[in-house]
MITISE-397241 format. One line per 8 residues: number of its first residue (from 1); their letters; for each residue x, y, z of N, C-alpha, C. Coordinates in Angstrom, 1 decimal. Example, Ala and Ser with C-alpha at 12.3 -4.5 7.8 and 13.67 -1.06 7.14 Angstrom:
// residues 2
1	AS	13.2,-5.7,7.8,12.3,-4.5,7.8,13.2,-3.3,7.8; 12.8,-2.2,7.1,13.7,-1.1,7.1,12.9,0.0,7.9
END
This chain:
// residues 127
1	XXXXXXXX	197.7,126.1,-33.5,198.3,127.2,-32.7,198.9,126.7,-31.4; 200.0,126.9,-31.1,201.0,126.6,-29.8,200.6,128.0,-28.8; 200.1,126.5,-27.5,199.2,127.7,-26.9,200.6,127.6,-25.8; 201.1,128.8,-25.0,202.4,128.7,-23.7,201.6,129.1,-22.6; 201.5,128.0,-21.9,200.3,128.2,-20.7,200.8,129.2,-19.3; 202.1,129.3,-19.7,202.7,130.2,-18.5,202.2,131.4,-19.1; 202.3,132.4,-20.3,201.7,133.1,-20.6,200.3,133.5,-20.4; 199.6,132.5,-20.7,198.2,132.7,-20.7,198.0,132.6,-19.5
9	XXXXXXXX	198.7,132.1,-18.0,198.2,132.3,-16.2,198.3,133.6,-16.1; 199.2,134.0,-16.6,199.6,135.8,-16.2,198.8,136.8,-17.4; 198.1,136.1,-18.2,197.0,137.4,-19.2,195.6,136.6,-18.6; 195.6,135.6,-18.1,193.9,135.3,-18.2,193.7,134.9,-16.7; 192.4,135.6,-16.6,191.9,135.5,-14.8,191.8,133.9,-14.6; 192.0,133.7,-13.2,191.9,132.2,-12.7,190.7,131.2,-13.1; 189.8,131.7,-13.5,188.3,131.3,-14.1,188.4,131.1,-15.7; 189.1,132.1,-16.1,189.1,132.2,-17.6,190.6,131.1,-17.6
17	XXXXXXXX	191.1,130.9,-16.7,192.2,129.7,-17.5,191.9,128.4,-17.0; 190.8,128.5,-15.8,190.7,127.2,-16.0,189.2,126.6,-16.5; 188.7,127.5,-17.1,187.3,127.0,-18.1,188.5,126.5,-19.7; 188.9,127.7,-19.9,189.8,127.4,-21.4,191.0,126.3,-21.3; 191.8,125.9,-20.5,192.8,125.2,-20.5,192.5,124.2,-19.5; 191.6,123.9,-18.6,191.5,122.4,-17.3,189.7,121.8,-17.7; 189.1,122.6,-19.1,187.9,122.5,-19.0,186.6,122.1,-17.7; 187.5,123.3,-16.9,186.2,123.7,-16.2,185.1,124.5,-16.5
25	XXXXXXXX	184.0,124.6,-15.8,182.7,125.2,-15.6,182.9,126.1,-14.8; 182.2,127.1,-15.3,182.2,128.4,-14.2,180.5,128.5,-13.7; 180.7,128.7,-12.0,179.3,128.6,-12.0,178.1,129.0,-12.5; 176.9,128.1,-12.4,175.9,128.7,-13.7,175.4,130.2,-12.8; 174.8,131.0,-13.9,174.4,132.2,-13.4,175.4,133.0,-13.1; 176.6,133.2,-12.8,178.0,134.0,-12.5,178.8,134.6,-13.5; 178.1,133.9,-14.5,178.9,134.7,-16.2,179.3,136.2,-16.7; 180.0,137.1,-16.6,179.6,138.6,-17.2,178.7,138.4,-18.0
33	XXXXXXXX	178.4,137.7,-19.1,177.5,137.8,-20.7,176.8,137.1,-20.5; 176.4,136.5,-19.8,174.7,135.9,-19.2,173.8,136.9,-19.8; 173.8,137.9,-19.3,172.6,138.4,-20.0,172.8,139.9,-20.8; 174.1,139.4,-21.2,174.4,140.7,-22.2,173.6,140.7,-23.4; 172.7,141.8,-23.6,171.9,141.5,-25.2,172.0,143.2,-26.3; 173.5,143.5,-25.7,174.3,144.3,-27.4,174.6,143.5,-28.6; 174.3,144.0,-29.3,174.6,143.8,-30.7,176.1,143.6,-31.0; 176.8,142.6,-31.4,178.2,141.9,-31.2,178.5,141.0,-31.3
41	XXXXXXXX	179.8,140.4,-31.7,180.2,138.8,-32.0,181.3,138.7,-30.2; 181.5,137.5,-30.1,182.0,136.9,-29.3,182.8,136.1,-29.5; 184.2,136.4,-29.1,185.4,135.5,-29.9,186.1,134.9,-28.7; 186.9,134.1,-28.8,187.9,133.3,-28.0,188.5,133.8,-27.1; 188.8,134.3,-25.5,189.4,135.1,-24.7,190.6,134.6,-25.0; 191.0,133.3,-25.2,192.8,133.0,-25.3,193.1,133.5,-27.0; 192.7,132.9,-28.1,193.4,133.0,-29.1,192.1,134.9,-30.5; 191.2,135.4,-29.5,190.5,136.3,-30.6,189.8,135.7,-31.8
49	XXXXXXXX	189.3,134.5,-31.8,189.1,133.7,-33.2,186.9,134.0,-33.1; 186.8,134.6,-33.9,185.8,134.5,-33.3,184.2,133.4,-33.6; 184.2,133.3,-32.7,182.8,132.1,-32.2,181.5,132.1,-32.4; 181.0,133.2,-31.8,179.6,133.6,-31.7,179.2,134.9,-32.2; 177.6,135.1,-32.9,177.3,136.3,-33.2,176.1,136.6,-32.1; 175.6,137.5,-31.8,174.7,138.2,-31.1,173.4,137.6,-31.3; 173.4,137.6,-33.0,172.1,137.1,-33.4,171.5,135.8,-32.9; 172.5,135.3,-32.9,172.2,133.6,-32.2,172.2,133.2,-30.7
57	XXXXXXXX	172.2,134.1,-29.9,172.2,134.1,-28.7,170.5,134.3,-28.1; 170.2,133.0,-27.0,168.9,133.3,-26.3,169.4,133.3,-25.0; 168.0,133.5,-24.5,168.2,132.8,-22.7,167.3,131.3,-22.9; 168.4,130.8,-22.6,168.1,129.0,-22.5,167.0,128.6,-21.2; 167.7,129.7,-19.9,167.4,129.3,-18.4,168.6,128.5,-17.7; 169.6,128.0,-18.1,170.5,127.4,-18.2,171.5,127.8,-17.1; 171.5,129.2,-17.1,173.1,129.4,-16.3,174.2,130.3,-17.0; 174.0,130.0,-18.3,175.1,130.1,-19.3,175.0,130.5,-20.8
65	XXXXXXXX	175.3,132.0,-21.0,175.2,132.1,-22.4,174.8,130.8,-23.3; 174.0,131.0,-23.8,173.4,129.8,-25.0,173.3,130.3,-26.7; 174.2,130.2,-27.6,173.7,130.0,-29.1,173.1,129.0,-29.6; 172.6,128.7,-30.6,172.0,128.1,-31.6,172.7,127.4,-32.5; 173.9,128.3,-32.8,174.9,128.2,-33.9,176.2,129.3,-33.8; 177.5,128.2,-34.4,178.3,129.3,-34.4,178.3,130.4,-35.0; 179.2,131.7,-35.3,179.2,132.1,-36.1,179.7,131.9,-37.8; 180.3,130.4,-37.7,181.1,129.6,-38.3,181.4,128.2,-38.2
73	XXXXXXXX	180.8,127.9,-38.6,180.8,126.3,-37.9,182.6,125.8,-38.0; 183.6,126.1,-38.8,184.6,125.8,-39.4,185.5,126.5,-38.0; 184.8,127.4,-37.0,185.8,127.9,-36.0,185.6,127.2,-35.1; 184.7,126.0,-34.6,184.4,125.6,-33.4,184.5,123.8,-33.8; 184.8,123.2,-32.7,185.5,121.7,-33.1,184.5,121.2,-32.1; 183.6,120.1,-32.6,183.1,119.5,-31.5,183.7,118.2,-30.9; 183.7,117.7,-29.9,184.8,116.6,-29.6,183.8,115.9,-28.2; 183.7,114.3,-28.3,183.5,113.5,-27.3,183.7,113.8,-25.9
81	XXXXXXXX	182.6,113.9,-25.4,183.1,114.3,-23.5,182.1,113.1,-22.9; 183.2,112.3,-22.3,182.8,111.0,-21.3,182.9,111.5,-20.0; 183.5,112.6,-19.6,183.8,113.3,-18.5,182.9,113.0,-17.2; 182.6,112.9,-16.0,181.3,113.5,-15.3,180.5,111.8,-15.3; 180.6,110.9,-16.2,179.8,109.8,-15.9,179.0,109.8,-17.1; 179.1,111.2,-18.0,177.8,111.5,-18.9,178.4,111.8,-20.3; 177.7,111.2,-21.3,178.2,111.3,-23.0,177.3,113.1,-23.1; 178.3,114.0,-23.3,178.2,115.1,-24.2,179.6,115.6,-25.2
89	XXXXXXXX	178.6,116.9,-25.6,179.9,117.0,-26.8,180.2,118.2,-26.4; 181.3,117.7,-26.2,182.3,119.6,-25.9,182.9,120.2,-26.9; 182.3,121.2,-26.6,183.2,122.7,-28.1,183.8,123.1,-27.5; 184.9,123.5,-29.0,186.6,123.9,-28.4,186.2,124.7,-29.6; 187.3,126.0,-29.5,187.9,126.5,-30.3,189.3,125.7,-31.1; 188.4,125.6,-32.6,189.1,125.0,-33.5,190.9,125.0,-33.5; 190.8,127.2,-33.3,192.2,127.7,-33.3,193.4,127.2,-32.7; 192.8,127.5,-31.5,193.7,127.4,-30.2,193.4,126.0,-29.1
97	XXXXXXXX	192.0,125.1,-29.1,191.7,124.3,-28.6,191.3,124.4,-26.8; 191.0,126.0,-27.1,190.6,126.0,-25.9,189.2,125.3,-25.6; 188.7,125.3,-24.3,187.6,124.4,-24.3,186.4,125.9,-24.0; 185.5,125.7,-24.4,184.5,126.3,-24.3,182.8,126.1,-23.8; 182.7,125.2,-23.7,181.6,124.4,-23.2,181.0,123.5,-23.9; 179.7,123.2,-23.9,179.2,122.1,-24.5,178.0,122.4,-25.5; 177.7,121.3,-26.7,176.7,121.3,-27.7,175.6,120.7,-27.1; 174.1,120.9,-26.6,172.9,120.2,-26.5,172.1,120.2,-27.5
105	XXXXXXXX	171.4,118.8,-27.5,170.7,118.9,-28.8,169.2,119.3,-28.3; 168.8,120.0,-27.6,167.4,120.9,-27.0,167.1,122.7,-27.5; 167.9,123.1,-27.9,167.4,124.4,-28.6,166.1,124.8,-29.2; 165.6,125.9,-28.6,164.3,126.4,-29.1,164.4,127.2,-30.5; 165.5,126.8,-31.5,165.4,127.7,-33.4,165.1,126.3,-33.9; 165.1,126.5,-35.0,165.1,125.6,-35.9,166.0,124.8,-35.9; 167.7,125.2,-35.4,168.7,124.1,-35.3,168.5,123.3,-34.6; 167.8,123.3,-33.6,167.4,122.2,-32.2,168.8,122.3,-31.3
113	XXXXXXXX	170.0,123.1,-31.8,171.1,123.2,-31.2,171.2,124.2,-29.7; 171.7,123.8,-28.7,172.0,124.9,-27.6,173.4,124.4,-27.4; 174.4,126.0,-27.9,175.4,125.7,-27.6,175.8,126.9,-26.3; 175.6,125.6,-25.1,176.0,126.3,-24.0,177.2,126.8,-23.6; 177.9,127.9,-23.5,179.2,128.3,-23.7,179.5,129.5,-21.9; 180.6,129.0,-21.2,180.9,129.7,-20.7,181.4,131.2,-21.0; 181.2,132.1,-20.0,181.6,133.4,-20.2,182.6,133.6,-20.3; 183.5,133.0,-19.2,184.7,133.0,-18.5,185.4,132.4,-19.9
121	XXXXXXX	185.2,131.7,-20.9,185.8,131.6,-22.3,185.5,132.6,-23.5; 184.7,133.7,-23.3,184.5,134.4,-24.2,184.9,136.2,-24.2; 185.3,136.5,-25.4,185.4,138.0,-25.2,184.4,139.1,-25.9; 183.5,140.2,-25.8,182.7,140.0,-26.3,183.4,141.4,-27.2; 182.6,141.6,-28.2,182.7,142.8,-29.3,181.5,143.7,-29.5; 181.5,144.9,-28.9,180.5,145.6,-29.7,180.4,146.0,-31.0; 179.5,145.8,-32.2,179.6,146.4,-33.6,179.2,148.1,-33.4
END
């Protein structure tokens, strides 16, 4: 997907373009969906592809919405981040390659996964 970033400065708040497009962090604890706990999937604020379900969402303590798992593993791309001095893995949306935050391997399910995801990259859905 051909993302036109002049577009996306004038539809997406200063926070949401530069977590999704400069892979920034938005500070921890400052998220809208920190501690949203409706019933709902959570999809991509730039491209609608959707990410996350409700069901897989904890409180980590983190800062930062946390799943387990995607809603899809085939929608989310994990990719090398040397960034910062430190080896992690950064999730993008597959679609559009927005950045989304990071995979830790510390999760309290059975996946051992915490995928820490900014707010500021997500849109949420009520079912």
């Amino acid at each position: 997907m051909k993302i036109d970033h002049d577009e996306l400065q004038k539809r997406l708040d200063p926070m949401q373009f530069a977590v999704t497009q400069e892979a920034a962090t938005e500070p921890p604890g400052t998220g809208e969906l920190l501690y949203n706990k409706e019933n709902g999937s959570y999809h991509c604020i730039v491209c609608g592809q959707m990410l996350f379900d409700s069901t897989t969402k904890f409180d980590s303590g983190s800062g930062w919405p946390s799943f387990d798992r995607p809603a899809d593993r085939e929608n989310v791309e994990l990719r090398d981040d040397t960034s910062h001095g430190m080896r992690r893995t950064e999730v993008v949306c597959k679609n559009c390659g927005a950045h989304l935050g990071h995979l830790f391997p510390d999760g309290p399910t059975e996946t051992g996964n915490r995928y820490c995801i900014n707010s500021a990259a997500l849109k949420f859905q009520k079912k």
